[in-house]
N, C-alpha and C positions, 0 to 999 in steps of 0.2 A: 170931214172924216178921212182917216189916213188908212191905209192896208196895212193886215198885220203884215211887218216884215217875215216873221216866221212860218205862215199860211204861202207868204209868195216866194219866199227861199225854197221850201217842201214840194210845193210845185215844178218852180225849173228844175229842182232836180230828179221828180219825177220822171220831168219831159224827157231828160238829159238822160237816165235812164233806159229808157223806154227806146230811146235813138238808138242808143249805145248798142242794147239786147238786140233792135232790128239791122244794124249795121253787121253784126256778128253769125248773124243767121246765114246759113248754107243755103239759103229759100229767098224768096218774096213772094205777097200774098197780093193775089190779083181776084178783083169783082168783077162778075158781070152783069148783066141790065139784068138779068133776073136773081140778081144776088147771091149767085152760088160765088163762094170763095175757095180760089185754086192757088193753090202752094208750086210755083216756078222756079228751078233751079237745085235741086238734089237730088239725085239720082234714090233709082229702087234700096241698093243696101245703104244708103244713108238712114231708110222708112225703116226697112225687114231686118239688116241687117245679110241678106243674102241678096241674090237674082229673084225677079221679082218672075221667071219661069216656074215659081213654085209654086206662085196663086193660077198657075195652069194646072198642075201636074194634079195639088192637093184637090182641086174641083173635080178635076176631070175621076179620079180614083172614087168618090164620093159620089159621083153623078151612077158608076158603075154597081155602087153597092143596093142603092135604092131601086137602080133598075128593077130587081126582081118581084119588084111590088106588083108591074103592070103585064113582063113580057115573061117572066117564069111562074106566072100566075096560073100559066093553064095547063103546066105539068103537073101541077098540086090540085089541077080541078076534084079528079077521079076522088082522090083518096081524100081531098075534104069531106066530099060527098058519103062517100063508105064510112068513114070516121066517127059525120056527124048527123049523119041522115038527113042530108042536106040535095033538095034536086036540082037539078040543071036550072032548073029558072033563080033558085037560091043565090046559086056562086055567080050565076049570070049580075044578080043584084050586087050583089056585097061590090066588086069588081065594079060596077058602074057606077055606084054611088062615091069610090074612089077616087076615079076619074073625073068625078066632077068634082071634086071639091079640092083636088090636088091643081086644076087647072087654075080654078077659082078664086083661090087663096093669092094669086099671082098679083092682081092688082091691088088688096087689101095691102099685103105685105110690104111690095115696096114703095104707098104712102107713107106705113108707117117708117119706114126705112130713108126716106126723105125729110121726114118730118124730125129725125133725128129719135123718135119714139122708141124703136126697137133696132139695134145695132147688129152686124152682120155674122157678130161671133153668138149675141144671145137668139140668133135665129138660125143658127146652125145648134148650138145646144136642144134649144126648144123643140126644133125641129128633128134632131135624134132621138129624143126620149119618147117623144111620139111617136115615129118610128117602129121605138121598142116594143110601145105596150100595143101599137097595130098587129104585129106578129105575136106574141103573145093571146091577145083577144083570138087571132083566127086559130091559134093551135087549143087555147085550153075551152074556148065558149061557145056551146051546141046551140046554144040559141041563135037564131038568125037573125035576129032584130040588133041584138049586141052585137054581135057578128059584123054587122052592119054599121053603128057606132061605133065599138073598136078600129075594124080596118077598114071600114069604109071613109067614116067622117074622119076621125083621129088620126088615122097611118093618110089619108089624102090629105090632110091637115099638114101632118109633117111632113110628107116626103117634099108637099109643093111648097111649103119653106126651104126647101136646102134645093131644091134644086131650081127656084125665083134667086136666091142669094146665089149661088156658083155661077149662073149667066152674069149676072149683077155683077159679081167681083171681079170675073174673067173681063167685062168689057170696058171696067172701070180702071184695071191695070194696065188697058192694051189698048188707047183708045185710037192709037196710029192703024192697029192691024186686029180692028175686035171681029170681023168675019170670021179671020179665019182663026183664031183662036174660041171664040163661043163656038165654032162650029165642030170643034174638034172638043171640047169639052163635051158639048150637047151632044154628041157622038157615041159617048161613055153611058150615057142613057139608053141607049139600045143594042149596042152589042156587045158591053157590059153585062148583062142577064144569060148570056151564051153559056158559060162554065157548067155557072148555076143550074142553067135547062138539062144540062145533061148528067150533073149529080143528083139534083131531085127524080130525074129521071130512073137512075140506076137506083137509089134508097129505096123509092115509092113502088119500083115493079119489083126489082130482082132483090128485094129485102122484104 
């Protein structure tokens, strides 16, 4: 039995392809014992097109907006309360149920994020739409059980999506100097809420 000549011409020239396109590449793709595959050799705006200080700046700004979820949550206590006849033990809950599942979420998310399942632009989508309808649920729904499902389960749902992915990103761009870069992202999570504390303050009392 002979090889078709044309089965084995289509081949080398696969190969001879395939050479060609890896010769040409600004990169080479390097394995590790645990089989993650790294792209070596072209720089940040070869990837983004710009300086890759942008996957600081875009988290860090992001990490500030979600903030107001935990630490200007308790300028908004009073007037939840009056709004929706809701008592101290109420907002106490809603609040706590948030915290725990925005924490929560952390390790779920970046299996699936590993796994290649959920990618880091549809977990920042995902995770703002929830967001949305978290602030939403607390301003339109008296009930405190929803109250609780909305911003409790949903908004701690979302916000620990975007801000598991912005660690994630920030230390994946920076892996020479990810202290101090996560740590100045993760930063935007707490005195990010600052602005905020002091305009809900002024609506809620002096309006």
């Amino acid at each position: 039995m002979t090889a078709d000549p044309y089965a084995a011409n289509s081949s080398a020239a696969s190969s001879s392809s395939a050479l060609s396109d890896a010769a040409h590449r600004p990169y080479r793709e390097v394995t590790d014992a645990g089989g993650r595959v790294y792209r070596i050799g072209e720089s940040d705006r070869d990837i983004l097109g710009h300086s890759r200080k942008l996957m600081v700046y875009l988290p860090w700004l992001t990490m500030m907006a979600i903030s107001v979820f935990e630490y200007a949550y308790g300028s908004a206590e009073d007037t939840l309360s009056h709004a929706h006849g809701w008592t101290q033990s109420n907002t106490f809950w809603i609040l706590s149920v948030w915290v725990f599942f925005q924490a929560g979420i952390a390790l779920p998310a970046g299996w699936l994020r590993e796994k290649g399942v959920l990618t880091a632009r549809g977990a920042m989508y995902i995770g703002s739409g929830m967001c949305l309808v978290a602030f939403l649920a607390l301003s339109h729904l008296s009930n405190v059980w929803l109250a609780i499902l909305g911003f409790g389960v949903v908004g701690g749902v979302g916000a620990g999506l975007v801000y598991a992915t912005c660690i994630n990103m920030v230390g994946k761009w920076f892996p020479e100097r990810r202290g101090a870069r996560t740590g100045f992202v993760n930063g935007g999570f707490a005195y990010g809420s600052l602005p905020f504390i002091f305009i809900f303050i002024f609506i809620f009392i002096f309006n």
